[in-house]
N, C-alpha and C positions, 0 to 999 in steps of 0.2 A: 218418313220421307215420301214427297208426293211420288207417284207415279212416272211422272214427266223427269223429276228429275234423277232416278233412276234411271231412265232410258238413256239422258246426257250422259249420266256418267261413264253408263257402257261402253256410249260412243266416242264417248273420250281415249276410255283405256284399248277400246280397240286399234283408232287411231293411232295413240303410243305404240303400240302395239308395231302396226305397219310401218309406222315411220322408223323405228328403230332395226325393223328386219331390213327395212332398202339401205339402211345408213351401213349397217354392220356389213351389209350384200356389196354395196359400193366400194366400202371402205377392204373387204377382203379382194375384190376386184384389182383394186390399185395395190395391194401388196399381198401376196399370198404364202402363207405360213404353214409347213411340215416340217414334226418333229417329231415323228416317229420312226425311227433308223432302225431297229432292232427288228431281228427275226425270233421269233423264240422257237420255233419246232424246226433245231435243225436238224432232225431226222430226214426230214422230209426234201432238204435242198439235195441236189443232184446237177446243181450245173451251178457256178461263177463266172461272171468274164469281168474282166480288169485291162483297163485301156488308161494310155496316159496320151499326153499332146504330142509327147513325140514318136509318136506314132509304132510305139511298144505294147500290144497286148498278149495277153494268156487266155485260153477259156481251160477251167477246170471242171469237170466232168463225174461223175459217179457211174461207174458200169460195172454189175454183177457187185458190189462190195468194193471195189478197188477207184481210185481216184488216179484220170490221167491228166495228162498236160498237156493243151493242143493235139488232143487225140493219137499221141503218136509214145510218148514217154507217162512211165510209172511218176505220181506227183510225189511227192514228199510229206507220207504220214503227220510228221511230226507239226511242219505247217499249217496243213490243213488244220489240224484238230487247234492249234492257234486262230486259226481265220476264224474257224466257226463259233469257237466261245468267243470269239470279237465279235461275230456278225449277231451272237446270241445278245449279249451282255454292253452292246456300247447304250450309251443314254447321256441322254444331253444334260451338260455340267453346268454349265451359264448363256445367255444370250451372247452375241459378240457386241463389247464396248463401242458405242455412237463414234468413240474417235477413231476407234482402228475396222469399221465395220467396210470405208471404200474399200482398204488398201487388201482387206482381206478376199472381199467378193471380186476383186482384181484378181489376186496371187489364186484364187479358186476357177476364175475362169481360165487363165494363161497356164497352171500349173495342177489344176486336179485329178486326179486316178478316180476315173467313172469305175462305178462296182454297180454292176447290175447280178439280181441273187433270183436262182429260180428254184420253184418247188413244183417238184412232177413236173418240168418240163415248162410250166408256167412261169413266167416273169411276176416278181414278187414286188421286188423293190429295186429301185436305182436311184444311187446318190454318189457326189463327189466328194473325195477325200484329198484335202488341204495340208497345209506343213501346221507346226508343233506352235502352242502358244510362248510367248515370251518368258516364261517361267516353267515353262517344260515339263507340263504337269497337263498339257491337254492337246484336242489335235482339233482343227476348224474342218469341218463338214457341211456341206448342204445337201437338204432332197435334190431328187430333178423336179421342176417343175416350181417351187419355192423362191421365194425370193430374198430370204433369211437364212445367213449360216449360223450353226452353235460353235461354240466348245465341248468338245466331247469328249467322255471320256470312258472308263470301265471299272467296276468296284474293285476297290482294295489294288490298285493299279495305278501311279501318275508317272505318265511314261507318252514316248510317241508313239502312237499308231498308224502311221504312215509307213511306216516300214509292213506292215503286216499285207497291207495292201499292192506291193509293187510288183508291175508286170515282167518280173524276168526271167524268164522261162527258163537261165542255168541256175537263177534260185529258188525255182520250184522241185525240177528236177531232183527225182532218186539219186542218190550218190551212192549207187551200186553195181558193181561189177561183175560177181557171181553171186548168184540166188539158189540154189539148187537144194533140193535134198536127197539126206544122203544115199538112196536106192535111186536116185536118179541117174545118179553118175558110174559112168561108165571106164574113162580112163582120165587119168591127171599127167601132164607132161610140165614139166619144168627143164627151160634151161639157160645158162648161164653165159655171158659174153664174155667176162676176162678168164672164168675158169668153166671150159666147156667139160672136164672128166666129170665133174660134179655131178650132168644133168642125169634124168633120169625116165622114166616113164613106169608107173604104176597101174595095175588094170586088175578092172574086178571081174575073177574068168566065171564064178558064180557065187550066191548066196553068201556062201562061208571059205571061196578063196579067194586070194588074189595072188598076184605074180607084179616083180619087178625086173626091168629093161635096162641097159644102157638107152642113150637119147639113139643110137643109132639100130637099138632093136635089137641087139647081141644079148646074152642069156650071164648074168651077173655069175661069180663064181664063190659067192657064199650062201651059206641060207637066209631065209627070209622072216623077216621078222613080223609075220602078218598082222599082229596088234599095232606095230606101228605104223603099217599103211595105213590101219582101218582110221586111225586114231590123226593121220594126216591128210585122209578122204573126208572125214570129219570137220577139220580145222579149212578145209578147199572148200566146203559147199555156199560159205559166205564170205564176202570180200567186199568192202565201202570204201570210194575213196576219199578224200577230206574234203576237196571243192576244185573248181575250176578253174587254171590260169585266166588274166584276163583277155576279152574276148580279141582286143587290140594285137597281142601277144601270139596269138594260136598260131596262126600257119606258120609266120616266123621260125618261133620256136618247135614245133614240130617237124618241120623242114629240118632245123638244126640238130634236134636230136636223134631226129633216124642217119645224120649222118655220123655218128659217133656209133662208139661199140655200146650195145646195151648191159646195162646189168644181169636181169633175167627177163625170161618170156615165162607166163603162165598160163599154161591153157586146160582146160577141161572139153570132153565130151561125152555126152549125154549118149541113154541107152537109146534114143533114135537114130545116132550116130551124128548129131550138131553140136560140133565146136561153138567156142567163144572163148579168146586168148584176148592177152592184155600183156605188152611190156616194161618193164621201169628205164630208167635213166638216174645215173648219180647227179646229183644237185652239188653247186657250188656252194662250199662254208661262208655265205652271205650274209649270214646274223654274227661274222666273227665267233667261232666259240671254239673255248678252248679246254686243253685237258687236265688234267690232275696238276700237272707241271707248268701248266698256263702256255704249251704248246697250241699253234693253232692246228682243228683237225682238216685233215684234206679236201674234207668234202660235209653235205651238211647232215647231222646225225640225227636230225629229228625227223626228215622229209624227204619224199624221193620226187622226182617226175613220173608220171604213168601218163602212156599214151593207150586209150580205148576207145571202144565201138571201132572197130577193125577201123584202128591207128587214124584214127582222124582226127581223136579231139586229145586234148594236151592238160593233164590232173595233179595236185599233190596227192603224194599217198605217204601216210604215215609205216615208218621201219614198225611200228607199236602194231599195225594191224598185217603186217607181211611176217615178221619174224618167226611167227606160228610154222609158217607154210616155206618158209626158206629152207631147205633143208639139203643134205648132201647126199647121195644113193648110199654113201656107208652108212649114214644114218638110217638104214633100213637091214644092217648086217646082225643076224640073230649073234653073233656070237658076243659084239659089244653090251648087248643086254645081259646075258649072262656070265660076263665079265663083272659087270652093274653091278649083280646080284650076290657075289661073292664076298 
C-alpha cells in the first residue's frame, strides 16, 4: 500500500473517530442515562434521608453503633438492616416499556421518595423511588440527574419496594418502652385501676436483696419470695409495644382514655434515680370474639391501649408481651411457693 494511501486511511479512521465521539457526546446531552443505584459497602453508610412530595421526611443516622431517627429517637434495627440489603442489592430488572415510560416519569416526578445515601458523611448517591410495576414483581426508580427510570428489583425477591423506603418516622421508630438491664434497675412499681390492693412496689436494697411494698409503702405481712422478684425484675427490663394508633386518632383518643380508670401503670426506676412509666387501658371487643360458649368477651383479648413517653402518645400493646409482668403482690408471698412445692 502506497504511502499516501495509508496516511488517508488514518485520516479517515481518525475522523470516524471524532465524528462518532460528538455524536455519542450530543446524543448523551439530550438524554442522559444512570443505572447504577446500588451501594455495595454498606458498612460504610452512616446517614439516609428520605423525603416524599408531601412534604414527609426522615434522616436516619449512625452514631457510636446505633441508628436514630431525626436525631431524636432509637430507629428500628430490624428496618434498617432491610434498607440496607435493599440499598446493597437493588439492580436494575428491565428498561421501562416506550408505552408506559411518560406516565411513569410523571407518577416519579408527582409521587417519588428522594433517597439520598451517605458514606462518612459524604453524599453517595441520590435517586427516586416510584410505585410497584403492573405485575408486582418490580418497583420503577430513577437516578437524580437521569433522564431514564428502570424496573428494579432485588435477587431472589419480586415484591414492592417502596414500602422499604417511606418516610414515616412512627415506622421507623423503636417500638420500645423499657430497655434496661437487669443491674440497672433500681425499683419496679406496678399498679392497678379497678383492683388497687394488687399493686405493689418491688426494690433492689443491694446485690443479693430485695424487698417488697404495698403501692402505698406499707411493709407486706408475709415473707418474701426473692427469686420471684428477681425473676419479675428480669421479665420488667424489656417491654415493645406492637405499633402506633393512627396519627389522625392520638389526641382524641388519649384525651379519652386518660379520662377513664386505667388498667395498670408500669413504672420502673433506674439506679440514678429516673423514672419511666407507661399506662394500659382495656380495649373494646372490636374484632367481635368470642368464648368457648360463642359468648362475646367484654373487652378485647388480644390487645390493650398503652399510652407512653410520659402519656403523650397512644399504643397497642399485646396482653402476650405484659402478662409476664402483671402480676399480683401475693404473687411474691414465699409461702405460695412452698405450698407449690409440696
Amino acid at each position: 500500500m502506497k504511502k499516501s494511501n495509508v496516511v488517508l486511511l488514518v485520516v479517515v479512521l481518525v475522523l470516524a473517530i471524532i465524528v462518532t465521539v460528538i455524536y455519542f457526546s450530543e446524543n448523551t446531552d439530550k438524554q442522559k442515562v444512570y443505572r447504577d443505584f446500588a451501594v455495595e459497602d454498606t458498612a460504610r453508610i452512616n446517614k439516609i434521608f428520605l423525603a416524599d412530595k408531601n412534604n414527609n421526611s426522615i434522616t436516619l443516622e449512625r452514631k457510636d453503633g446505633v441508628w436514630y431517627v431525626n436525631d431524636e429517637y432509637r430507629a428500628r434495627r430490624d428496618l434498617i438492616n432491610v434498607l440496607l440489603t435493599t440499598i446493597r442489592n437493588v439492580e436494575v430488572s428491565s428498561p421501562v416499556p416506550e408505552a408506559t415510560l411518560d406516565k411513569v416519569l410523571k407518577d416519579l416526578s408527582v409521587k417519588g421518595i428522594k433517597t439520598e445515601i451517605y458514606q462518612d458523611n459524604k453524599l453517595v448517591k441520590t435517586y427516586y423511588v416510584g410505585g410497584v410495576t403492573m405485575d408486582n414483581t418490580g418497583t420503577y426508580m430513577i437516578m437524580e440527574g437521569s433522564d431514564i427510570p428502570f424496573v428494579m428489583s432485588i435477587p431472589n425477591f419480586s415484591g414492592y419496594l417502596t414500602v422499604r423506603y417511606l418516610p414515616d418516622i412512627k415506622e421507623w421508630r423503636e417500638r420500645v418502652i423499657f430497655n434496661y438491664r437487669f443491674e440497672e434497675i433500681a425499683q419496679v412499681k406496678v399498679e392497678y385501676g379497678r383492683n388497687p390492693e394488687d399493686g405493689f412496689i418491688v426494690t433492689r436494697i443491694d446485690e443479693n436483696r430485695y424487698g417488697i411494698t404495698h403501692v402505698d409503702g406499707s411493709n407486706v405481712n408475709f415473707p418474701v419470695d426473692t427469686l420471684a422478684i428477681k425473676e419479675f425484675i428480669s421479665r420488667s427490663k424489656f417491654i415493645a409495644f406492637e405499633a402506633f394508633i393512627t396519627e389522625e386518632l392520638q389526641q382524641h383518643k388519649r384525651d379519652s382514655l386518660l379520662a377513664e380508670p386505667m388498667a395498670a401503670r408500669f413504672e420502673i426506676v433506674d439506679k440514678n434515680g429516673n423514672a419511666k412509666s407507661f399506662r394500659t387501658y382495656l380495649r373494646q371487643n372490636i374484632n367481635q370474639a368470642v368464648d368457648d360458649d360463642g359468648n362475646l368477651f367484654d373487652w378485647d383479648v388480644d390487645r390493650l391501649y398503652g399510652i407512653v413517653n410520659n402519656d403523650t402518645e397512644v399504643v397497642f400493646v399485646q396482653y402476650y408481651i405484659l402478662d409476664p409482668i402483671t402480676r399480683s403482690i401475693n404473687d411474691f408471698n414465699l409461702n405460695n411457693r412452698l405450698e407449690e412445692d409440696l
